[in-house]
C-alpha positions in Angstrom: -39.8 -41.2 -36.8 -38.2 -38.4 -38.9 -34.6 -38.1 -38.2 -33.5 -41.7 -37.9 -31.5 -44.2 -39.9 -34.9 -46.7 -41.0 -32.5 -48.9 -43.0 -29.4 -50.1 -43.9 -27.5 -53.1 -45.9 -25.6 -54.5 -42.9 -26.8 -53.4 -39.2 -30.5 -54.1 -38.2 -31.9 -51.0 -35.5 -33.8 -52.8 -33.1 -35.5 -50.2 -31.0 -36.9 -49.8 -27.6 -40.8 -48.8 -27.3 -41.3 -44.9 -28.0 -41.2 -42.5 -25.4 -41.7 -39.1 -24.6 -39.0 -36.8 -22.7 -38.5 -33.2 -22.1 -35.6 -30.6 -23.6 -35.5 -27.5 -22.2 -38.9 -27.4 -21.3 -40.1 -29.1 -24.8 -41.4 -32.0 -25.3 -39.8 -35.0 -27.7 -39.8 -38.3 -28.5 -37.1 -41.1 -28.8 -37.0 -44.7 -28.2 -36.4 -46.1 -24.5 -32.7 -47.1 -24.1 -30.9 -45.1 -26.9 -28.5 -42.9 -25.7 -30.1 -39.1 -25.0 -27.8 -37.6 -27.4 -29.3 -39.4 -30.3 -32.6 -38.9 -29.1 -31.8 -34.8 -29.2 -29.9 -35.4 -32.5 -32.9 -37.0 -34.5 -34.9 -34.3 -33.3 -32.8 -31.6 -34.6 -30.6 -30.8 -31.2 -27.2 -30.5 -32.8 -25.9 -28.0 -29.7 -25.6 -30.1 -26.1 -23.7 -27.7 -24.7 -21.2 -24.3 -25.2 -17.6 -24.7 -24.2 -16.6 -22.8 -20.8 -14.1 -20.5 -21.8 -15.0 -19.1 -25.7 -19.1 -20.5 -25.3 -18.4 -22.5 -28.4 -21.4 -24.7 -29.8 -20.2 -28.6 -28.8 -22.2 -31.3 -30.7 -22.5 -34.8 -30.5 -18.6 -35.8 -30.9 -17.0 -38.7 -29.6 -20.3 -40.5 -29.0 -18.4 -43.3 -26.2 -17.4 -41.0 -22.8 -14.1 -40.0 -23.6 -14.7 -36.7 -24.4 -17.1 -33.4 -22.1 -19.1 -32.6 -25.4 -21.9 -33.8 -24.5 -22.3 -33.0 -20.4 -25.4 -32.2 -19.7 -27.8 -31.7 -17.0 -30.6 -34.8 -16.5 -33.1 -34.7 -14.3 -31.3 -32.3 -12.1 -28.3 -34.2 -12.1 -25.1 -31.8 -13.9 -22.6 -33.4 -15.7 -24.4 -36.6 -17.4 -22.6 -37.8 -20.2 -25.8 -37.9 -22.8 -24.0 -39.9 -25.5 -23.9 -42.5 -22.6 -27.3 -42.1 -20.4 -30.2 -43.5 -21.5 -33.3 -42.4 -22.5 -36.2 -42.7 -19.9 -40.1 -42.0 -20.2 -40.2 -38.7 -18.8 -36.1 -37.8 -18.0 -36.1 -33.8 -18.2 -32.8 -32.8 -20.1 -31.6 -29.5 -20.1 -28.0 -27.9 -21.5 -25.8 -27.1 -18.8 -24.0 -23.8 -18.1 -20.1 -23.8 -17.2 -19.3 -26.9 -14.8 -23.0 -27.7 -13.9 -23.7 -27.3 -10.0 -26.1 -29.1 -7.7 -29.1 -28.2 -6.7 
């Protein structure tokens, strides 16, 4: 699939079977069990979300839950950490406005 690292000297990618999921409405693909925020990335999502207080872009950044970046909402839930959750057949991922609020 376009978008991700096929080879490399050193690391081997072992990859989960391919799956379909939804952002904002659209559907992608990724591979079962990568995080959600290189799912979005390989398919050209560099935006997760727009900081509270300036609405700033905010990428993929720390990429191990130590920083908000990448809080999104997943399946209804607000405030998943994408660059942690992973990918599901089916999980419906959208970006999440201000603090996120239950539904």
């Amino acid at each position: 699939m376009k978008g991700y690292i096929s080879e490399h000297p050193i690391l081997k990618f072992e990859r989960g079977r391919k799956v379909k999921f939804y952002f904002e409405d659209k559907e992608l693909e990724g591979y079962e069990g990568q995080p959600i925020a290189a799912a979005l990335h390989a398919s050209g999502i560099k935006v997760l979300r727009y900081s509270e207080r300036y609405n700033r872009p905010r990428g993929f950044f720390c990429a191990v839950g130590k920083c908000s970046s990448c809080l999104m909402e997943v399946d209804g839930r607000p405030n998943v950490m994408v660059c942690m959750e992973p990918l599901k057949e089916g999980m419906r991922v959208y970006r999440q406005k201000g603090k996120g609020k239950l539904k």
